[in-house]
Each structure stands twice: as C-alpha cells, then as structure tokens.
N, C-alpha and C positions, 0 to 999 in steps of 0.2 A: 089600571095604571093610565094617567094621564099621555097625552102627547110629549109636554113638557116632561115625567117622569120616563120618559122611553127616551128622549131625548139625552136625557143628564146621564142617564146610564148608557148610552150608548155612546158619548163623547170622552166618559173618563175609558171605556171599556177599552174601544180605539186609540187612544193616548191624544185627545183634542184639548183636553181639560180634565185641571184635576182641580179639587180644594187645596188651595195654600196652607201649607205645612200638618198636613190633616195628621200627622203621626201625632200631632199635638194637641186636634181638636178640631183644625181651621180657625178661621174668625170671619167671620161674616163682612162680605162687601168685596173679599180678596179672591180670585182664583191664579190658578198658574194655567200658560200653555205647557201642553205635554207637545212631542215630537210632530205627531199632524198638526197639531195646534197651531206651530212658529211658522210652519207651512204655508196652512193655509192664511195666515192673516199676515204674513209677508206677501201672498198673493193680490189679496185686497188692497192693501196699502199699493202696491207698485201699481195695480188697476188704477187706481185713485189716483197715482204721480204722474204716469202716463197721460190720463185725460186731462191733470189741471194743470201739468206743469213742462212733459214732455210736450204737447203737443200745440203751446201756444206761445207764441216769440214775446207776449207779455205779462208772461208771470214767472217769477222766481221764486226761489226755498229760502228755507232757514229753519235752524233750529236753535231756540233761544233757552237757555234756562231755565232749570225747575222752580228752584228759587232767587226772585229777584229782590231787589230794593225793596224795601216792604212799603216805601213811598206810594210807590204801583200801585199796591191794593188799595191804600185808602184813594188813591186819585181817583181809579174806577170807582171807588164806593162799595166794593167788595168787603172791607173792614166791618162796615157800619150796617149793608142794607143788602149783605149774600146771604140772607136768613130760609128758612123755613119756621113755619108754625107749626108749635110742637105742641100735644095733650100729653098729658100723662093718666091713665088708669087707676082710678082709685083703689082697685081689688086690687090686681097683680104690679099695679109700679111699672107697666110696661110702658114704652113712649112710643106716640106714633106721629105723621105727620097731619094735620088736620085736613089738608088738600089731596090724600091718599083715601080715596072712598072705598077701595075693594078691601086695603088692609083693614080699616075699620070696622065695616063690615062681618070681613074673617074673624077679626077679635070679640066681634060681640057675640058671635055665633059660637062661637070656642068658649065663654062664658054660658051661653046659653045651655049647650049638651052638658055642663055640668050643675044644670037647676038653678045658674045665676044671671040673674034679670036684671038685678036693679043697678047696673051699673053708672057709676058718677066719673064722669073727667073734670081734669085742673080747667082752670080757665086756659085760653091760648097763649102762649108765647114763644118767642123768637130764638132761634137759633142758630148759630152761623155756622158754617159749609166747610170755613179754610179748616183747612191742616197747620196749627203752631208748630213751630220748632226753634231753633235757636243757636246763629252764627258764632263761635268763638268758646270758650273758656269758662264765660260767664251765663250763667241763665239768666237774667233778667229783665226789664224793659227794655236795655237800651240795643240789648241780640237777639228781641223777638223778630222771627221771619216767618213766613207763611209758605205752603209749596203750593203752587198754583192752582187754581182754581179754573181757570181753562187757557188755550195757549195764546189766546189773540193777545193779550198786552205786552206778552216780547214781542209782538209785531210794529205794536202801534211804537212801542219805544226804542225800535229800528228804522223806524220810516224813515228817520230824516238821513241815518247810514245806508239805508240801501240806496235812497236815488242820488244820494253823493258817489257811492260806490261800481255803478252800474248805468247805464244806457236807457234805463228802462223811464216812462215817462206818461203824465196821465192821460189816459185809461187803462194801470196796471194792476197786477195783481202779487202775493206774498203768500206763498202756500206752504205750512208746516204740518208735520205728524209727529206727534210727541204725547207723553202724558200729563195726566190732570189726576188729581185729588178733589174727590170733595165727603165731607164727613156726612156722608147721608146718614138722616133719623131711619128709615127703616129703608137699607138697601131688601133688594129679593131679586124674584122672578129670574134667577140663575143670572144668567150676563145682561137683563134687561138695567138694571141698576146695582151700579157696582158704586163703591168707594177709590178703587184706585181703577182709570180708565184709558185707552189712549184715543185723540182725536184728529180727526184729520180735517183742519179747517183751510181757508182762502179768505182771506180779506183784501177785497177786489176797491178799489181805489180810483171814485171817478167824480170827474165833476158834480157840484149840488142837480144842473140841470138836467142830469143824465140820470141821477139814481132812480127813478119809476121806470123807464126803458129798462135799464140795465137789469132793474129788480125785477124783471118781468122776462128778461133773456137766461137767468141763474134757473130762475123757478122750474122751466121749463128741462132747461141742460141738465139739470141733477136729476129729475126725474127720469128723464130718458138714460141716464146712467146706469140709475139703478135697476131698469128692466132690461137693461145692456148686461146686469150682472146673471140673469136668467132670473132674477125675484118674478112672480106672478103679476101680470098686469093690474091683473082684479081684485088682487092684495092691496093694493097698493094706490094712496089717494093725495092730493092736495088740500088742506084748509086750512085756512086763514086763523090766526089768532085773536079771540076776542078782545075787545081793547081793554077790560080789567085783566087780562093774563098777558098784555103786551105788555114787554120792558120798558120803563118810564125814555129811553133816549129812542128807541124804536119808532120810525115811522109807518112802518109795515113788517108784520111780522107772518111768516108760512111755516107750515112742517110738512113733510112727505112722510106721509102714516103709512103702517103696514098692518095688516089684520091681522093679530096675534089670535093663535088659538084660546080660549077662556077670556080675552083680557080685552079683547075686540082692539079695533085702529086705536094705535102709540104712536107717538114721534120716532119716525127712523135718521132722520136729517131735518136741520131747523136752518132756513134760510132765512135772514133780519135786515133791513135797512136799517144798519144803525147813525144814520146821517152823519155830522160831524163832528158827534159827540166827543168822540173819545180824544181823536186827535186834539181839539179842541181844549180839551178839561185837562188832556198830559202837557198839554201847552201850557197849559194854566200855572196847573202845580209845579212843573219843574220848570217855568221859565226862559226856556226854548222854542224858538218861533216855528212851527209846524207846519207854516202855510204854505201854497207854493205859488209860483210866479207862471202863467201862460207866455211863452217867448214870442208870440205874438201879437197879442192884443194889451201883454203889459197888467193885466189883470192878476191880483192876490185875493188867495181862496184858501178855506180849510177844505179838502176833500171830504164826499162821503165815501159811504165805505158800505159794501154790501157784503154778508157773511154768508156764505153756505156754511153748513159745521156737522160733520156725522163721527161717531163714536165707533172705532172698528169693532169692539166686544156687541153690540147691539147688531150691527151690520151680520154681522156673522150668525148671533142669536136667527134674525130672521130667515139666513142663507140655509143654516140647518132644517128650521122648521118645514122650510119652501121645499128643501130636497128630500126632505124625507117620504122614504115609501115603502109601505111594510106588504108584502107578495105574499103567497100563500107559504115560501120554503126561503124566505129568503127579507133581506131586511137593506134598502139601497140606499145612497145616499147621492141624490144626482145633482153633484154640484157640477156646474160649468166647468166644462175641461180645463182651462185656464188658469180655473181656481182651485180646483183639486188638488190637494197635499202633492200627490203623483201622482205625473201624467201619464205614468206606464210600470205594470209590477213584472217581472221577470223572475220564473223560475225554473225550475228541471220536472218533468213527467214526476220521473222517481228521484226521491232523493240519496237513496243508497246504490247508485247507480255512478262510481265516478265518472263513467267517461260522456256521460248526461249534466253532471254537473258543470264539473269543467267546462263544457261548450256552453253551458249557460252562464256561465261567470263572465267569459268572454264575451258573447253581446249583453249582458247586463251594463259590465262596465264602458263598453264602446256607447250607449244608450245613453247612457248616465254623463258623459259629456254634455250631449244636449239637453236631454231633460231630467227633471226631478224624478226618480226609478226605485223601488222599493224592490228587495231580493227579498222572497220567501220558500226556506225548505222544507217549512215545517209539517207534518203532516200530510192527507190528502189531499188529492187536488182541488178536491169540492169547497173542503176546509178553507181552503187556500184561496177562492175565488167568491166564497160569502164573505170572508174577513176582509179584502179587498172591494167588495161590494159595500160595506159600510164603512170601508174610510174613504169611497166617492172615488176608487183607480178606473179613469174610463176605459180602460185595455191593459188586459194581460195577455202576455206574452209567455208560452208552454214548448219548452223544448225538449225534443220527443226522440224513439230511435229514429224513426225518418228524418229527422233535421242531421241528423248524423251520414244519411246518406246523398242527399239531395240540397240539404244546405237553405230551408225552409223552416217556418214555425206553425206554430198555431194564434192566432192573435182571437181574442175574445172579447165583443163589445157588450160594457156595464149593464147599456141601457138595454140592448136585445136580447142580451146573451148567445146572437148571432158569435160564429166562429169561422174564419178564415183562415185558409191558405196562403201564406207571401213568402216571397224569398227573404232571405238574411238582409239582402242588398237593398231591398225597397221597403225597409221596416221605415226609415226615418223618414223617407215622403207618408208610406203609410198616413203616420201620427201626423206631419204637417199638417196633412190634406183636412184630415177629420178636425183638428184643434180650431 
C-alpha cells in the first residue's frame, strides 16, 4: 500500500474526509470533511487570516459571491480561454487532459497489462473549466450563469467599494477564503485536484513601480508561512514559471512546490504579478473608472496587483503527508499543535468507574472553554491514545484514582509519549506553554 493509500484510509478512518455521498457511489472531484476534517481546516484558514489579515493594518476581507454577473467571466476571458486540452482514447472513450503526463502515462500502461498497444487519441481540443447554471425560471441564454472559477474577480469588482468604503489606501491588500468550481477533465490524486475547492487568496494592490519589489516581498512571506505551518523545509521549493505556462496578463509568475510522495514537486501556492490587467479590462467592460488618484502628486494609475492564492484541500493534502509517521506499534499524525483538530483529549483511567468519570467530565468541560478537547470512554486506554495518536491530539489528559485524591493527572505527549505529573490547576498553562 502506497503512502497515499495509508493516508486516504487513515483520514476517512479518523473522520478527516470522507467521499461525497459515497452511499450513492461518490462522484469524483467531490469530497466532504468529516468532524476532524472542519477542524482542522478551520485551523488553516484562521492561520492564513491571522497572518494576511489580522496582523497587518493594510489589508481587509471580503466575501463576495459564488455566482456573479456572468459579464465577469467573459471580461476576465474565463468564458472563451479557461480551457484545458482534452484527448479522448480511442479504445476505452476515456478523456484525459493532454498537459497531465503521469495520468497518460497510467492510461497507457493500464492498456498495456491488458495486451493493448496500439493505442490512438482524438486530436486535441479545448475544454472549459466553469460550472453552467442558470438564474430564474427560465433555462436559457439569457439565465446562463457560471459558479466561479476562482475567487479574485469578486475582488477586483469591489475595488472601487472597498476604498470608497474604508481608510485603506495604496499599498493595500483584500483577502478572501471562499470556494471555487472548476470542472476538471481528470480530477485525482485525493485532494490534490478536486472540482469543487476552497481558496484562500490576497490580491495585494500597489503601484505599477512597486510590483517587482513587492513581487519579491510576497514570494518570500508565503514561503516562510508555509514552514511556519511545520511543512518540511526540504519539501518545500520556489520556481519560476516558464513563460509558455505563464498566463498571457502575468508579468512574473512563482509556485511554492511541495515534494509529493510518487508525484515529486506540485504547486502548493501560486504567487502571480498579474499587473493591471484585470482591473484594467473590468474597467473596460463595465465602464467604471477603476483608476486611482495619488493625493499627492495628483497622478492617475490603474494598480498592479500581485496574488498570492493556495487551495486549503491541497494545503492540507501536504500537511497530512508531512505529519505522517508509522512506529513500530503505533501510527501518528504530527501536525502542529495549532493545527491539530484538538488540542487536548480527556478521559477517565476506567470508564465504568463513575466517580473517575465524573471528575473527568468536570475538567474536560472546564478545558473545553479554551481549547478544542475531545472526550473519549471508549475502550482501553492504549486504544484510546493510538486513536488520538492518528487524529494528531498533542496531549491527553488520564484521570486516574490518584487525581481523586490529590487533585492531579496524567498528561501524555503525542510526540514522546513522555507522561507527566500536574495538578488540575496548571493543566491550562501546562498546554499554553507547550502550544
């Protein structure tokens, strides 16, 4: 069994992920969070708003719509040129993307073990990305809509609201987390490539003479985020995109690659100067002046705009792989205390013991104020600390008959499986200290 197949099994096992609506089949490109799942990637997400949004007096939120004006997408060119190049199999009718070399690959290979060689593909053609749907009553041209395709163009078509709305003024920023759609030819590789995703992007908003500085201050800060998250250093790369795989309005485009097991360096987060494109072309089509005024030199500018963009399902994909560690008795999952579903599991020695539970319920629930805290009765105690071992609990908490007498526990670290002594009363610096 692969890494990735120890993985998948060990996330729906946990409740991290499950296949959407699997009693039915699933359908491919979908997954659900289960109960750690919402945890942990409310963890990531609030990491991400903390660094791009708490912690800097020039950047704001927003959450803009799934689906907009379908104006939007043909302004961006989304409509016409959000394609992939698709083959089709002549044997089996299967479609793949022409720019996917391992699936192609795999497909021929899977032809091959069964004595078929001479395989023929369609010539290439295009395929667009959006998700159709359709506002109102009527299905037709005039209530085609599309669900977005990623979240920056509710941004750029709030520009001119937010700095009406707000203080804020250039050199700023507009950070949203929200979902995207896109009808991928051949999603896989579990959460690597999904159809429905959420993103957490920044489009950072600064003078034309500034975006190389600037593009060079993002590239830097995102990286260092990401080994902020505990990712591996060594995992973990910058490169440049070549300029037949840069986006036609891109002046410079980077990814922060992670070393996937089988699949080697993928994009984890895609940083873009996308100059003044967009604002530029939304100005265009809709006719609203976009530029802005410097109150001191009197000068009108369209802004560039430099994008950091990472995909929480992908983030996480790698945060798994990074933490995982299989011991000789034992299977962990060492994510950053921070990030961990929960930050503390509490239970009873014994569970058929009430007056062991009870005092356990009592600091469970007092615990459970401050942090994220899982109760488990179930079974033994060993039981009880491998299961918490693989949903990443960096300490449990065992309360015992001595905690009955002395008003103490037993706290037990993920990573050591060291076990302390503390009183009741210093459990929550305890977790401080170590978090």
């Amino acid at each position: 069994m692969s890494i990735l197949d120890e993985i998948i099994s060990l996330t729906k096992r946990r409740g991290f992920i499950f296949p959407t609506s699997e009693i039915y089949g699933g359908i491919a490109g979908f997954y659900d969070l289960g109960p750690t799942g919402v945890l942990l990637a409310k963890n990531i997400k609030d990491a991400w708003w903390n660094e791009m949004v708490q912690k800097r007096d020039n950047v704001v939120g927003l959450d803009s719509s799934i689906i907009l004006n379908p104006k939007t997408w043909e302004a961006s060119g989304h409509v016409t040129a959000f394609n992939d190049p698709l083959v089709e199999c002549k044997l089996c009718h299967e479609r793949l993307r022409v720019d996917q070399e391992d699936e192609i690959a795999q497909h021929v290979q899977k032809h091959a073990s069964h004595g078929e060689t001479n395989i023929l593909w369609t010539e290439p053609r295009q395929f667009n990305l959006l998700f159709k749907t359709y506002v109102g009553p009527v299905e037709d041209s005039k209530s085609l809509a599309y669900l977005r395709g990623e979240t920056c163009q509710g941004i750029y078509c709030n520009f001119a609201n937010v700095l009406s709305s707000t203080r804020v003024k250039i050199p700023f920023g507009i950070a949203q987390i929200g979902k995207a759609f896109r009808n991928e030819v051949t999603p896989g590789k579990f959460l690597f490539r999904l159809r429905e995703f959420e993103l957490m992007e920044l489009e950072y908003f600064v003078h034309p003479k500034d975006g190389d500085t600037t593009f060079a201050y993002w590239k830097e800060e995102r990286l260092k985020w990401h080994i902020s998250l505990g990712l591996s250093k060594d995992k973990l790369r910058l490169r440049q995109h070549e300029t037949a795989e840069r986006a036609h309005y891109a002046a410079d485009s980077w990814d922060i690659e992670y070393d996937f097991p089988d699949w080697g360096y993928k994009e984890l987060e895609g940083i873009a100067n996308r100059t003044d494109y967009d604002l530029k072309t939304h100005g265009k089509w809709s006719g609203k002046d976009l530029s802005v005024v410097d109150s001191q030199t009197n000068e009108s500018y369209i802004p560039y705009v430099i994008e950091p963009s990472v995909g929480v399902s992908r983030l996480m994909l790698a945060l798994f792989i990074d933490g995982y560690v299989k011991e000789e008795k034992r299977t962990v999952l060492k994510l950053k205390p921070a990030l961990a579903p929960y930050r503390v599991a509490v239970f009873p020695l014994l569970s058929n013991k009430p007056d062991l539970t009870s005092k356990a319920q009592l600091i469970y629930r007092d615990v459970k104020k401050t942090y994220s805290t899982a109760w488990d009765d179930r079974g033994n105690i060993g039981k009880r600390y491998l299961a918490q071992d693989e949903i990443g609990t960096p300490w449990c908490v065992t309360i015992d008959f001595t905690t009955l007498e002395d008003d103490t526990v037993t706290i037990r670290n993920r990573d050591t499986m060291k076990q302390d002594r503390i009183s009741i009363s210093k459990l929550s610096e305890y977790i401080e200290r170590n978090i």
